[in-house]
VOGU-3710 file (C-alpha; in Angstrom, 3 decimals, decimal comma):
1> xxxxxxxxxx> -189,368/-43,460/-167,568  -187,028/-41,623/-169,226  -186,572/-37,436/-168,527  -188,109/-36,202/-171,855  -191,253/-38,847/-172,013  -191,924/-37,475/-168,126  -191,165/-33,448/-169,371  -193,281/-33,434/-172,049  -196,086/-30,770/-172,220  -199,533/-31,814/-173,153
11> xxxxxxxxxx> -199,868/-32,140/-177,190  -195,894/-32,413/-177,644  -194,513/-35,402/-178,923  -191,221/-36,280/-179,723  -190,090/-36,402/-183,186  -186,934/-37,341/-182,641  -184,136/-38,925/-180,079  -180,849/-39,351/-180,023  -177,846/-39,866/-177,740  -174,241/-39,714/-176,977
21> xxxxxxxxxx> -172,440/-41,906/-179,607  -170,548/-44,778/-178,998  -166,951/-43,203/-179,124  -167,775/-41,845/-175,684  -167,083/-45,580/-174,457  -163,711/-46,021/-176,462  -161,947/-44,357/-173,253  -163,398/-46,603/-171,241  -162,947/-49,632/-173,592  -159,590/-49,228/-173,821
31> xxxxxxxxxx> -158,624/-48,833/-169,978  -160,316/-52,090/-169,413  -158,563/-53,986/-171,179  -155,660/-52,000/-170,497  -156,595/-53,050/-166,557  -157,134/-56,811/-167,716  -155,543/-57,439/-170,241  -151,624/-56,552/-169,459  -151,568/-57,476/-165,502  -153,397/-60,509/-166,793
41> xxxxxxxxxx> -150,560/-61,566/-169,151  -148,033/-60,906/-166,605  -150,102/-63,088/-164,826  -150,435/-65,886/-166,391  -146,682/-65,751/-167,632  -145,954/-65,600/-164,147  -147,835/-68,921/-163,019  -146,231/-70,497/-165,754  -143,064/-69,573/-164,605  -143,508/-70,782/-161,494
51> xxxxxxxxxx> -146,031/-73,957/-161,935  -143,454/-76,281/-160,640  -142,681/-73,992/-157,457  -146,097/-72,099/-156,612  -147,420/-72,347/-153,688  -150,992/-72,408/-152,286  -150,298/-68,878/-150,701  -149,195/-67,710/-154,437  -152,141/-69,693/-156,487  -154,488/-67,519/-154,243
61> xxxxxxxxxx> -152,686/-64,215/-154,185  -152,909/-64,769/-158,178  -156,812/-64,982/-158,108  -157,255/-62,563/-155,732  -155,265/-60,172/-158,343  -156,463/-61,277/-160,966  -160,463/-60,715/-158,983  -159,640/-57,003/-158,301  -158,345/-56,533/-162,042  -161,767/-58,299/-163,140
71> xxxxxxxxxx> -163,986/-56,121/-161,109  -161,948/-53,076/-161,820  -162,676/-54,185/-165,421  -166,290/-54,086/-165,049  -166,670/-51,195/-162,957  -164,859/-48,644/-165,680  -167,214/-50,366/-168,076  -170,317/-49,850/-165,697  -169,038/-46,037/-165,445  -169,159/-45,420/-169,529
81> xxxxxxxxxx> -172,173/-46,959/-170,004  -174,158/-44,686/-167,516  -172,242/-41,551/-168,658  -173,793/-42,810/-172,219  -177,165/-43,165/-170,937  -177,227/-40,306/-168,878  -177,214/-37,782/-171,424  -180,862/-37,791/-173,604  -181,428/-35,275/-176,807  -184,913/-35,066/-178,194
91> xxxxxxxxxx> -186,358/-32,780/-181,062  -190,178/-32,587/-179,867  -193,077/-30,533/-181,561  -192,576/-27,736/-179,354  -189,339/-27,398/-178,102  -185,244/-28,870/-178,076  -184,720/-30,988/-174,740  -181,144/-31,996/-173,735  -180,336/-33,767/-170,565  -177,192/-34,785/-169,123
101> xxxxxxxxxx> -175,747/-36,113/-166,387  -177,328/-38,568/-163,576  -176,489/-37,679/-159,935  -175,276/-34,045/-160,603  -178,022/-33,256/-163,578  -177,924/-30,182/-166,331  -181,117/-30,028/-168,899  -181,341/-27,386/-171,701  -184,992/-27,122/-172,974  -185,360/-24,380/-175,876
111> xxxxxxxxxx> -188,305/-23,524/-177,735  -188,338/-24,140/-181,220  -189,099/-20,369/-181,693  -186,192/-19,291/-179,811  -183,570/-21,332/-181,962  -181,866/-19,090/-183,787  -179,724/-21,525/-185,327  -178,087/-25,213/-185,231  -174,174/-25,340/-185,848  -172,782/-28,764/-186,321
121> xxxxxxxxxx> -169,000/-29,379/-185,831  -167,662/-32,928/-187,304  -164,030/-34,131/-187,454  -162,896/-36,411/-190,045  -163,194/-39,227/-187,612  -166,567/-38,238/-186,671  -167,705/-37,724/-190,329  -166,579/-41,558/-190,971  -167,972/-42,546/-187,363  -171,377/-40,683/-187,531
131> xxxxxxxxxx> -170,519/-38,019/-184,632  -170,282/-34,303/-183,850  -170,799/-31,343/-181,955  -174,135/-29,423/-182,176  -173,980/-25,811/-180,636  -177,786/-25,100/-180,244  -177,861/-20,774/-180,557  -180,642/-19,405/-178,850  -182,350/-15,902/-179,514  -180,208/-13,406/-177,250
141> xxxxxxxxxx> -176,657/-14,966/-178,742  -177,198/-17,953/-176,024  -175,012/-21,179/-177,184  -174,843/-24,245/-175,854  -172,172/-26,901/-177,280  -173,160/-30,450/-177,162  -170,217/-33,242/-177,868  -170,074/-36,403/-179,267  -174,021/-36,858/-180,232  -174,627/-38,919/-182,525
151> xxxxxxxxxx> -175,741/-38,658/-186,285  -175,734/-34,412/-185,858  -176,590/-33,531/-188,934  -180,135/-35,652/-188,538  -180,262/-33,970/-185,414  -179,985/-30,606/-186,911  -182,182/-31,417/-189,975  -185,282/-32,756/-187,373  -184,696/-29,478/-185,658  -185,017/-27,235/-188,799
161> xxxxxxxxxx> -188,275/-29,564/-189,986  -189,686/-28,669/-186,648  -189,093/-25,054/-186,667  -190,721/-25,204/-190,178  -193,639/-26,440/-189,755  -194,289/-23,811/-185,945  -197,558/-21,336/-187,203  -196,240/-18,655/-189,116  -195,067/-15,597/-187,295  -197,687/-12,683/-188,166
171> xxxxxxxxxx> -198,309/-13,957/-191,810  -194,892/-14,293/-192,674  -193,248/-17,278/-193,569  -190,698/-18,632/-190,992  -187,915/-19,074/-193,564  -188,715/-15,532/-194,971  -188,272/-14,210/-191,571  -185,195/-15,851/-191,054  -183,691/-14,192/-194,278  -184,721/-11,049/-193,565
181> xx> -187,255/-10,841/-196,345  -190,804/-9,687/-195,855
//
């Protein structure tokens, strides 16, 4: 069960989730093969080199090389994926619920009342690749920056649907209140 589905209060539901986008792996993409790819070439190029000559002792230091670069591989892999899937972001009915991290855990949980406002941050690449920063502002001047989440802006727009539709503040509208108008 996943942190939000188990935090929820009775009556909330979650409108909607999100996560870390897939750029988060690139890093970790790119080492991999980095870690197989080139000591595997020099590998191989090396037991072609020296198929005539190799020697049982060399065949097996070769696999047990090429073994370590394999699991090494996997592990970096392993490591991205559960930074990915550590980190949860949920718009509910009542509230904004962000959770990172899996051993060593941080969770932000703001009422819908208390968000003051939603800033979105999006490089070019992240415009063309769906991802952003959101920096959630809390009543008080709190902030709390958010990288790489992906699709922000639908982020940001559930958020501001949410806060919308909260009972109206002493008769007055919430957008009114927001503007200053009365």
């Amino acid at each position: 069960m996943s942190y939000i589905d188990a935090s929820l209060i009775p009556g909330e539901k979650v409108v909607y989730q999100t996560r870390l986008h897939w750029i988060v792996m690139l890093g970790h993409i790119l080492f991999a093969l980095f870690v197989l790819g080139a000591p595997a070439a020099i590998l191989l190029f090396y037991a072609r080199k020296e198929q005539a000559e190799s020697s049982a002792q060399n065949v097996q230091v070769m696999l047990v090389a090429a073994g370590v670069l394999l699991v090494s591989g996997v592990v970096v892999i392993i490591a991205g994926l559960v930074r990915r899937n550590a980190t949860e972001m949920a718009v509910t009915t009542r509230r904004v619920v962000i959770k990172t991290g899996l051993a060593a855990r941080k969770t932000i949980e703001m009422l819908l009342n208390k968000v003051e406002s939603v800033e979105v941050r999006e490089s070019a690449t992240g415009r063309m690749l769906g991802y952003g920063t959101i920096v959630l502002i809390g009543t008080g001047g709190t902030s709390e920056p958010f990288h790489k989440i992906a699709h922000p802006l639908e982020f940001r727009s559930r958020v501001q649907q949410q806060i919308e539709k909260l009972p109206p503040l002493d008769g007055v509208a919430r957008s009114d209140a927001r503007a200053g108008t009365v």
